[in-house]
C-alpha positions in Angstrom: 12.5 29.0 -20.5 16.5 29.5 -19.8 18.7 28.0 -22.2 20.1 24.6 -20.3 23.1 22.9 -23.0 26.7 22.1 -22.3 27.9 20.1 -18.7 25.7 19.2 -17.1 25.2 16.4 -14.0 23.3 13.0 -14.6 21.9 11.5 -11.3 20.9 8.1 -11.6 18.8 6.6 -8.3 18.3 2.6 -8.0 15.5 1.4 -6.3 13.3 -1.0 -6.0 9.2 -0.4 -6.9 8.1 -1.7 -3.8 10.4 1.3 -1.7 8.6 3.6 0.0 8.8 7.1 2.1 6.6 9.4 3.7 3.8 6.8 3.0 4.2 6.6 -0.7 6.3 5.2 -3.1 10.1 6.6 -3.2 10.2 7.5 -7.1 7.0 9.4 -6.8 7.9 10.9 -3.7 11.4 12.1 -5.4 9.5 13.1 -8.5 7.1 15.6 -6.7 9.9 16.9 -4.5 11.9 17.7 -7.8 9.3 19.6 -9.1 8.3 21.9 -6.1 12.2 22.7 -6.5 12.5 23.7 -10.1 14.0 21.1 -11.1 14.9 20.7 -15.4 13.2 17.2 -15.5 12.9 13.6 -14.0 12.9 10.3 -15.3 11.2 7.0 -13.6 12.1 3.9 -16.0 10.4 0.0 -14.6 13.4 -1.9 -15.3 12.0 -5.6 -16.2 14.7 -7.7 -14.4 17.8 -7.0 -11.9 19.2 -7.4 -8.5 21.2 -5.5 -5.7 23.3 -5.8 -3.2 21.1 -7.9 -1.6 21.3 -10.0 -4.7 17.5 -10.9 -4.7 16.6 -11.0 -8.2 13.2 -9.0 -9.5 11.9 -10.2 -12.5 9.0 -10.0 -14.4 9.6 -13.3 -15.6 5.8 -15.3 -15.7 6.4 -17.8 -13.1 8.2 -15.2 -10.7 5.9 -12.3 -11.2 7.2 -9.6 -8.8 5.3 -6.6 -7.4 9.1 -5.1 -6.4 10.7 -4.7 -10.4 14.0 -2.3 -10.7 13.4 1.6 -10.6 15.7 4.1 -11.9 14.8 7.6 -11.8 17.3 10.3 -13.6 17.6 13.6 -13.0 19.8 16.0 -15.4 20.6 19.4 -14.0 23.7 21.7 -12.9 26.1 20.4 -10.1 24.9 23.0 -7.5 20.9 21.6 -8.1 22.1 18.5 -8.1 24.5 18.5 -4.9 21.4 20.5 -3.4 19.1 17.2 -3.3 22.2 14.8 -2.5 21.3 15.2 1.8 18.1 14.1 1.6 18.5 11.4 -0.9 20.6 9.7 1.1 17.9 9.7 3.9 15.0 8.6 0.7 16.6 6.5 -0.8 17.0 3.4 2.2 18.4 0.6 0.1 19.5 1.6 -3.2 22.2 2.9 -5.3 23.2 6.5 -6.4 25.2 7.5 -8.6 25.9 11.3 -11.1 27.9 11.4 -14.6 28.9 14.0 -16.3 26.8 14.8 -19.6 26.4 16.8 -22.7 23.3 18.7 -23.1 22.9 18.8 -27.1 19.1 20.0 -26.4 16.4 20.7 -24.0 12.8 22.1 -24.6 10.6 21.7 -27.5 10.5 22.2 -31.2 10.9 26.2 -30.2 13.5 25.7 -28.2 17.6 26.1 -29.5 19.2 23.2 -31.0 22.5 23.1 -28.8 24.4 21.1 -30.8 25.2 23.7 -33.7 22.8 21.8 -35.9 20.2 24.0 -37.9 
């Protein structure tokens, strides 16, 4: 594995669970297309309430029990990976939000892997 610490970009993708493209849903679609291009990692997190710019609120809430809840996905990797997938996000992601961060890398692998942070 090559050592991946320091600045790196955070790409954070709001969507809704429901979302889908090329006949299946967005954040698995995204997820599998990360992969087949070598991508660090991926992140899908089911957020449990929220709204968008359409302001319809998705909530898990008992009485309002929705089958379209919040998704995020995050992807960490260097700006050229990152600005790599930015043109055909846009065209995936149809309603939604995107937005990249700088972060910190402090660590990245397993128990064999460096501890970036200077920590023993």
């Amino acid at each position: 594995m090559t050592e991946f610490g320091g600045e790196q970009i955070l790409l954070k993708i709001y969507t809704g669970e429901s979302d889908q493209y090329g006949g299946k849903p967005v954040y698995q679609w995204i997820v599998e297309k990360l992969k087949q291009q070598k991508f660090k990692g991926a992140t899908v997190l089911r957020g449990i309430q929220g709204f968008g710019a359409g302001s319809h609120v998705r909530s898990t809430h008992i009485l309002r029990l929705s089958q379209d809840l919040p998704i995020i996905i995050e992807i960490i990797d260097t700006r050229e990976k990152i600005d790599s997938i930015i043109p055909w996000l846009k065209d995936v992601i149809g309603k939604g939000l995107i937005t990249a961060e700088k972060v910190h890398v402090v660590k990245y692998g397993g128990n064999n892997e460096t501890d970036l942070s200077g920590n023993e």
